[in-house]
C-alpha positions in Angstrom: 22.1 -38.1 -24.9 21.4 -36.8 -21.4 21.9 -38.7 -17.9 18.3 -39.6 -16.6 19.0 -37.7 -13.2 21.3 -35.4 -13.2 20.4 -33.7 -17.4 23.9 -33.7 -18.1 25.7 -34.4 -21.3 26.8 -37.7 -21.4 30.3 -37.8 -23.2 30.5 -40.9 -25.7 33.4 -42.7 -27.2 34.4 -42.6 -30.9 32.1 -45.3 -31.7 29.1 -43.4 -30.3 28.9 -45.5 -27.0 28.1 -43.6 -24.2 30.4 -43.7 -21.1 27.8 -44.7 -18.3 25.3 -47.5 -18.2 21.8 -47.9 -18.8 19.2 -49.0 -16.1 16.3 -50.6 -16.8 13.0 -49.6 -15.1 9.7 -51.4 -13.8 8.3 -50.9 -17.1 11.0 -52.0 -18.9 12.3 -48.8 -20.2 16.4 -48.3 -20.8 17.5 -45.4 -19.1 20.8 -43.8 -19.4 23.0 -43.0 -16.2 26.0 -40.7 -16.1 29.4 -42.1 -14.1 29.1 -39.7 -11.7 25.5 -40.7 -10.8 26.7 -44.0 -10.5 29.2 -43.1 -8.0 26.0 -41.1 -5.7 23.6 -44.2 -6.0 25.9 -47.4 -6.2 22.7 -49.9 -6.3 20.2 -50.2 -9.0 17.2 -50.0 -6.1 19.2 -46.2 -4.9 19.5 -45.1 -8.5 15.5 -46.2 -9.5 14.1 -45.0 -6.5 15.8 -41.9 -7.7 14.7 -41.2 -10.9 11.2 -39.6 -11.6 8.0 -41.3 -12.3 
């Protein structure tokens, strides 16, 4: 699985969970974010207006 913004690899745990979040868009899409995203854009209005259309 790959971050939403930046394409990078996100690592997972042994039990296949990534290590991130997921942030749901307008249209009520999941979208995975990497940790390191998360850090750039600390609110979920930085981090959507972000991401492409």
């Amino acid at each position: 699985m790959k971050c939403s913004l930046c394409s990078k690899d996100l690592a997972e745990t042994f039990l296949k969970k990534i290590i991130g979040s997921y942030v749901k868009n307008a249209k009520g899409k999941l979208l995975p974010v990497c940790r390191e995203c998360q850090k750039k854009f600390p609110t979920k209005d930085a981090l959507l207006k972000q991401l492409p259309p």
